[in-house]
C-alpha positions, 0 to 999 in steps of 0.5 A: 500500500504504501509502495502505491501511494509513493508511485503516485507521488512519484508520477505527481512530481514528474508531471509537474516535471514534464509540464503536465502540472494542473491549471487553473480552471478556464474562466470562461468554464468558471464564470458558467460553473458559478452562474449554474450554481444560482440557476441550478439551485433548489428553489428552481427544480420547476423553473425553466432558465433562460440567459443570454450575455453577450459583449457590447464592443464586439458582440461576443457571446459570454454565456447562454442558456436556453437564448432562442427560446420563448419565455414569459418576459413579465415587465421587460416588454416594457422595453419594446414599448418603450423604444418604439414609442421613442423612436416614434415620438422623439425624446423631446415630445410633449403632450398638448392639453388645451381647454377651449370655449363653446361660446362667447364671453360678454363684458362681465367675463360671463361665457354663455357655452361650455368649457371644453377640456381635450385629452390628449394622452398626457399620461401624468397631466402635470400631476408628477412635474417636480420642481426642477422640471423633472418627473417625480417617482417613488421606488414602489410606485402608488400604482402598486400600493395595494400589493405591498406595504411599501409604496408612497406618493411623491410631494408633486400635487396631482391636480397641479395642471388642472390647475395650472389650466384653470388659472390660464381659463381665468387669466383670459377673462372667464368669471364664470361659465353658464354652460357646462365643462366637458371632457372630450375623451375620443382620443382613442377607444378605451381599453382594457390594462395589463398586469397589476394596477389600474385596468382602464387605459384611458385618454384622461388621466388624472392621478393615474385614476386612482384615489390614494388612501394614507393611513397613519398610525396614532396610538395604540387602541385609538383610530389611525388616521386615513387621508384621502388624495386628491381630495374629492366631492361626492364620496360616501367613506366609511373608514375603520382603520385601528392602531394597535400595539407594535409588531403586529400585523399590517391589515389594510384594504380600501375597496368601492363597494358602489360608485362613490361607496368606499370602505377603508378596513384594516389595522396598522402597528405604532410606529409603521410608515404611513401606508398607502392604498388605492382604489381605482375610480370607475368613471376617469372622465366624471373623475377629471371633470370633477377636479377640473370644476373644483380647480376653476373655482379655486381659480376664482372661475364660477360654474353653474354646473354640477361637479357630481354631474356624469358627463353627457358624451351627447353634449360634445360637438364634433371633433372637428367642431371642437377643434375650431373653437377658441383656445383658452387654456394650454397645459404642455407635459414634461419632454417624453424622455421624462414620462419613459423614466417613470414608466422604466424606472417603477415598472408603470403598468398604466402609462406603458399599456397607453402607449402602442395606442397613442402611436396609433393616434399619430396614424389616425388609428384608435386601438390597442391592436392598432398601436401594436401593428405600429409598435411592430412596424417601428421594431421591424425598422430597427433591425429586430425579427418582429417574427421571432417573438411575440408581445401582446400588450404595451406593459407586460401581462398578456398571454400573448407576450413571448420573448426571448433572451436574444430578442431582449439582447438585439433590441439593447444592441441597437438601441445601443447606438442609436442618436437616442441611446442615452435618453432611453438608457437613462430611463433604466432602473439602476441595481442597487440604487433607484426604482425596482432595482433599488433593493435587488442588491445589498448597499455595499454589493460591487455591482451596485450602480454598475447595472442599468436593466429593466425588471418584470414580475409576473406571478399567479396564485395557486389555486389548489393551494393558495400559494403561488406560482412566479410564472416569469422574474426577469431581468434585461440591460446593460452591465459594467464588469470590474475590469470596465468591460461593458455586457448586455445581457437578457435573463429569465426565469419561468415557474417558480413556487413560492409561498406568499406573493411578496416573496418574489423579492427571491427571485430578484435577489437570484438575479442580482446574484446574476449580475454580482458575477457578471460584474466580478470578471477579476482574474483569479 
């Protein structure tokens, strides 16, 4: 035995002698050992990976899996909407809202007609303007606060371009409207939204057509205090919201149980975060006329009409009518590179489901299979094979919305060039620092800010056991290594399990695992 063990010394040491000694392992063998570690983990034994990295500068490819097949890409359609509607507005595009005047005004600023307000798309209407002109956003947007406990709303007044539009009505010598204040809503048909949030995808938004309910806690066995944003006529509210001692449970929920019958249940800790729940209004153009009427009035402009009134489509002219009377008021959006930024940045479901239509507007069409046909044309230009995936919606969500790592992977490699790669780049969530990437990654993580990428999450629950199925987590953008090399890359995740819908948050955290290994390409 111990004659065996010396020959094989023996033979060891004359390898190293005849240069046979062992190497270190390929980088390239380690890098995909390291990222199948994650990928081949035991939370993913169900779950279908699919991963593409490729070199920006020369194209390379660094690691695939799964590359050309088609996966549920959640959120990162948003993406192709995103580009499209760029490439086909420009960064610089502004939405125009005017307010015009059926009828004349008489010496007493009395305007015997209606007041006309045409929407325009304009998915913010001033109600996100910051006060350097930028957009304002919250890591876990509004839009998604009855999800999670963690949403706020940000300081922007969401009634700031109604009134900024009432303050220009009274500055052209209106005192007080005799007639009506109208909505023209006919932009485009109203269609149904994807994904979570509000459903409704409509001309006229205000407050993304919701109502934000902010409930903060007082002291234990008292009422917590619930607030209601914006402030609006002709609610019936019936709040019952307790604080209780802290470390319990978060319970909360505002739901509308009639048209302008809301119920506010729950219980809230001492000391938690004020807490954020919304309920999506039903009628966004009575909605918007309501707060346009209320705006007039605090603008020091009397309306004979109701606010608690439902607008009577009868009442408008014709478009082409509408469009050759007077102007009265005009309200100018933020530059379109901006509204790309909150709609990238917090995964906005609402304001990227609107845009393949307002594409189609521009063509003289009204639907969402109308702006998805443009959307396509748009794409088709770019250079992408429009015939080897498929999207289905403007936000991620729909059945027919299939992509690949590839197709995720060329459309970030052209875009990469174009004139307009910086504005669409910038509009990415950055790992570790802002929007749904802000907590993928933990503070003093290398990759942090060395990731700007899009997310999506898509998930169902499971009907047989109440839990729930993460039917896509998916990650897709641009990365700087440690060594300064820049990747683009395109990952997913289809069907995994898990137990209660906020721990999707595993699933994100896998992906930034991803990207930490991405980034640490040091020579070992």
């Amino acid at each position: 035995m111990l004659r065996c063990c010396f020959v094989l010394l023996l033979l060891g040491g004359l390898g190293g002698l005849l240069g046979f000694q062992e190497r270190d392992p390929d980088p390239a063998s380690l890098l995909q050992k390291r990222l199948e570690d994650v990928m081949r983990g035991p939370d993913y034994k169900h779950a279908r990976w699919g991963l593409l990295v490729v070199d920006a500068q020369s194209g390379e490819q660094v690691y695939a899996e799964n590359p050309d097949q088609l996966f549920v890409p959640a959120s990162t359609t948003k993406l192709f909407s995103v580009a499209a509607a760029l490439l086909d507005l420009g960064s610089d595009h502004v939405f125009v809202t005017p307010v015009r005047r059926q009828g004349e005004v008489n010496s007493a600023g009395e305007l015997h007609g209606n007041l006309i307000l045409v929407a325009s798309g304009d998915p913010s209407l001033g109600g996100r303007t910051g006060k350097y002109g930028q957009i304002e956003f919250k890591d876990i947007d509004h839009t998604y606060a009855n999800g999670n406990n963690e949403a706020e709303l940000t300081e922007a007044d969401p009634l700031a371009g109604l009134n900024e539009l009432a303050r220009q009505v009274a500055a052209a010598g209106i005192r007080r409207v005799r007639g009506d204040v109208l909505i023209d809503d006919r932009l485009f048909e109203v269609a149904q939204g994807t994904g979570s949030g509000p459903q409704r995808l409509t001309p006229i938004m205000v407050n993304d057509n919701l109502l934000d309910f902010v409930v903060t806690p007082t002291e234990a066995g008292k009422p917590a205090e619930v607030k209601i944003r914006p402030t609006t006529a002709g609610l019936t509210l019936d709040v019952m919201v307790e604080t209780v001692e802290k470390g319990q449970a978060v319970t909360s929920r505002a739901e509308q149980v009639q048209p302008g019958r809301i119920v506010v249940r729950g219980q809230i800790p001492v000391g938690h975060k004020p807490l954020v729940r919304v309920v999506e209004v039903p009628d966004p153009v009575s909605f918007a006329r309501s707060h346009f009427i209320g705006a007039l009035e605090r603008a020091g402009v009397r309306v004979d009409a109701s606010p608690l009134a439902v607008q009577r489509p009868e009442a408008l002219p014709s478009r082409g009518e509408v469009e050759r009377l007077p102007e009265v008021a005009e309200l100018r959006s933020l530059p379109f590179k901006e509204h790309a930024k909150l709609i990238l940045k917090v995964s906005h479901n609402l304001h990227a489901g609107t845009l393949p239509i307002l594409l189609a507007t521009r063509q003289g069409g009204r639907s969402l299979p109308a702006g998805l046909r443009r959307q396509g044309a748009i794409l088709e230009q770019l250079g992408l094979d429009i015939h080897s995936f498929s999207i289905g919606s403007g936000a991620g969500g729909s059945p027919g919305d299939q992509i690949s790592p590839r197709a995720q992977v060329e459309l970030l490699k052209r875009m990469r060039v174009h004139p307009l790669a910086e504005p669409y780049r910038e509009a990415l969530p950055i790992l570790g620092v802002d929007g749904t990437l802000a907590k993928v990654v933990d503070a003093d993580s290398p990759a942090r800010g060395r990731v700007q990428a899009k997310t999506g999450t898509y998930l169902w629950q499971n009907g047989l056991s109440g839990r729930y199925v993460v039917t896509s987590k998916a990650l897709a953008g641009y990365l700087t290594t440690a060594s300064g090399r820049e990747l683009i890359f395109g990952m997913m995740v289809n069907n995994t399990h898990i137990k209660q819908s906020d721990e999707t948050k595993r699933e994100g955290r896998a992906l930034g695992r991803l990207c930490e290994i991405l980034h640490d390409d040091r020579p070992r």
